[in-house]
SEPA-987356 format. One record per residue (C-alpha): chain; x, y, z; residue number from 1. Coordinates in pm, 1 decimal, always signed. Layout:
<pts>
{A {X Y Z} NUM}
...
</pts>
This chain:
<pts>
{A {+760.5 -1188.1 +861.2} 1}
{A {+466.6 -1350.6 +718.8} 2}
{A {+470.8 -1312.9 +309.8} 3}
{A {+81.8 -1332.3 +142.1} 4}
{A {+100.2 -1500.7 -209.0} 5}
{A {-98.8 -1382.1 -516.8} 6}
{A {-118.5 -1410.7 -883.3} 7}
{A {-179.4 -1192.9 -1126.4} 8}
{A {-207.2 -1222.2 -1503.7} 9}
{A {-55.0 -1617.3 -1402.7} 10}
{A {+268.5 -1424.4 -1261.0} 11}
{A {+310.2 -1487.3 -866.7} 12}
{A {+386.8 -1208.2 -624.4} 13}
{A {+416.1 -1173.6 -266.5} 14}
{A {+294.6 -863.5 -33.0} 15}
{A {+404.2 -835.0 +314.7} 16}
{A {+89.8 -719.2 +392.2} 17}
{A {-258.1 -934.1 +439.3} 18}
{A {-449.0 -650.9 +321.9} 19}
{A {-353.1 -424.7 +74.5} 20}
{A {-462.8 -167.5 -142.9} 21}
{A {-502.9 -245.8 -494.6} 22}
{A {-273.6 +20.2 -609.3} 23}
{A {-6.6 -160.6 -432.7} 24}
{A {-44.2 -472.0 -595.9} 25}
{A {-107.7 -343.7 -910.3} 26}
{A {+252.1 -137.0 -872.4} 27}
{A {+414.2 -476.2 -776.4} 28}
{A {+260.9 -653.0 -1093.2} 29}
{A {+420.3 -392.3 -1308.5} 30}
{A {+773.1 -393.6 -1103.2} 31}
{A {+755.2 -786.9 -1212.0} 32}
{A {+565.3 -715.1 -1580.5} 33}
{A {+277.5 -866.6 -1538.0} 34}
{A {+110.3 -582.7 -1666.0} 35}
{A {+240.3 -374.1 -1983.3} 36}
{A {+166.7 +4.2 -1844.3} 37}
{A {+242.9 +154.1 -1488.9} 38}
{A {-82.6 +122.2 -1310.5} 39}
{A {-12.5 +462.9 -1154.7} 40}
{A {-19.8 +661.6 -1505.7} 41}
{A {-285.2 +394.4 -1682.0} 42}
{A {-621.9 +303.4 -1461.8} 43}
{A {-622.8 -83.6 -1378.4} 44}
{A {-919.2 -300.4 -1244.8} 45}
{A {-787.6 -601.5 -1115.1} 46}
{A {-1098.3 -895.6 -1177.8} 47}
{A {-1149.0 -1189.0 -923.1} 48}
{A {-1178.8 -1487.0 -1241.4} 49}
{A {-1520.5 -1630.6 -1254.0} 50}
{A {-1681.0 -1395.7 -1027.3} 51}
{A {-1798.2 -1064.8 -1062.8} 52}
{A {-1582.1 -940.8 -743.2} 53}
{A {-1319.9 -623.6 -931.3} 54}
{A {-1080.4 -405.1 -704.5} 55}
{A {-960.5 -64.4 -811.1} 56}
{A {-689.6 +176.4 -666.3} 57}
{A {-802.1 +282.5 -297.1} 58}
{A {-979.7 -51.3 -223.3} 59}
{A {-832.6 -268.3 -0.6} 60}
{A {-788.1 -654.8 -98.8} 61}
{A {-785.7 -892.0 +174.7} 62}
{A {-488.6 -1150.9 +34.2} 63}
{A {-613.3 -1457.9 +272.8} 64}
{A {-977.8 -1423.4 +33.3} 65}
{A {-881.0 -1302.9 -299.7} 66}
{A {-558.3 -1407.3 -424.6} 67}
{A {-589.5 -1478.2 -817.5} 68}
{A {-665.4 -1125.3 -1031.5} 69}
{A {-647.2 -1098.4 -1394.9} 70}
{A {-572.7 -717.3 -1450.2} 71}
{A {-661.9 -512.5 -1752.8} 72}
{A {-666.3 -128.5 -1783.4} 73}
{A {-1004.1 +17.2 -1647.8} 74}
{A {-1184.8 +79.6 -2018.5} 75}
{A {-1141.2 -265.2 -2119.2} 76}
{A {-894.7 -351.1 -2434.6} 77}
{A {-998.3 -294.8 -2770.9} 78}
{A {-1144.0 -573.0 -2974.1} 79}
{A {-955.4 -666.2 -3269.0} 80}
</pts>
């Protein structure tokens, strides 16, 4: 079976699926720590970099166009 590669926060991952939600790739990014707070307790937006493109949980990401997220919880991190 085909494996679809993407990154996020620079950590590589690999979904069997070509288009997934972003709840499930947001899940896998915290099984491998890319991301310090389970996505399913903490709201996540995962960003496209240099675009304005941003995925939530119940959109589906098509792997073979986006591939590289940076993820952050959805109310943006503090400023120190």
């Amino acid at each position: 079976m085909k494996k679809y590669e993407f990154k996020v926060n620079g950590e590589t991952f690999f979904s069997e699926e070509q288009a997934a939600d972003a709840a499930v790739l947001l899940r896998i990014a915290f099984a491998g720590a890319a991301i310090g707070e389970d996505p399913d307790k903490t709201g996540y937006v995962l960003r496209v970099p240099d675009s304005n493109v941003t995925f939530v949980s119940g959109q589906l990401v098509e792997l073979d166009k986006y591939n590289v997220f940076r993820a952050a919880p959805e109310k943006g991190a503090p400023f120190a």
